[in-house]
N, C-alpha and C positions, 0 to 999 in steps of 0.2 A: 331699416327704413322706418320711416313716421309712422303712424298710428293714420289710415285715411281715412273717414269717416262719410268722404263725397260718393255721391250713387251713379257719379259717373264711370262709364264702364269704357278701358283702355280698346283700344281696334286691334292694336298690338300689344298687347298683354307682355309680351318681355322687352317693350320700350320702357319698361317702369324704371329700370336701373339707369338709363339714360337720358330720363327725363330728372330723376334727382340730381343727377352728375350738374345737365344743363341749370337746373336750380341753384347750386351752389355757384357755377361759374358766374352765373345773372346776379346774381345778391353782392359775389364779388369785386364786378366790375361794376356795380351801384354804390357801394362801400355801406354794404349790409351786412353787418353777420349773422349768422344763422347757428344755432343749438345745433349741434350733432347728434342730439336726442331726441331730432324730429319738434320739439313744443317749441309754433312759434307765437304761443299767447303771449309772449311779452314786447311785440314787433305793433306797430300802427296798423291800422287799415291805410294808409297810405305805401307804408316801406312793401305791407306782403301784395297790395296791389301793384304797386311797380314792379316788383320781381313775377307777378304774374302776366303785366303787359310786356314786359320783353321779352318773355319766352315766348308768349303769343308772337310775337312781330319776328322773332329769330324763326320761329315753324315757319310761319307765312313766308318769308324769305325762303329759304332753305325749297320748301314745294314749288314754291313759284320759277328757282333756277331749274329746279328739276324738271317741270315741264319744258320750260323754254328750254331745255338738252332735248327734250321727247319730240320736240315738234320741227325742230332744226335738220 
């Protein structure tokens, strides 16, 4: 896995391998590639923002069904 350097602290700590997983899927279905050696200083501030908004927007989806199952 990459080198992370952010002081954000996971809730789920062993979502980390499946948030990379979701990473590479997002980048894929953008037609981004991504290093398999974690560096992506050679990517835009655009491409690595994109691949950060739609994992954002896949989580929001994803919790959002999950309640609407909890409250049903």
């Amino acid at each position: 896995m990459s080198q992370n350097r952010s002081s954000n602290n996971l809730v789920a700590p062993r979502s980390s391998a499946a948030l990379e997983q979701l990473k590479f899927e997002v980048a894929q279905e953008l037609g981004i590639t991504l290093s398999p050696d974690g560096y992506q200083g050679n990517k835009t501030s655009y491409e690595n923002g994109s691949i950060g908004g739609y994992i954002t927007k896949r989580l929001v989806t994803l919790a959002e069904q999950q309640l609407a199952g909890q409250f049903q």
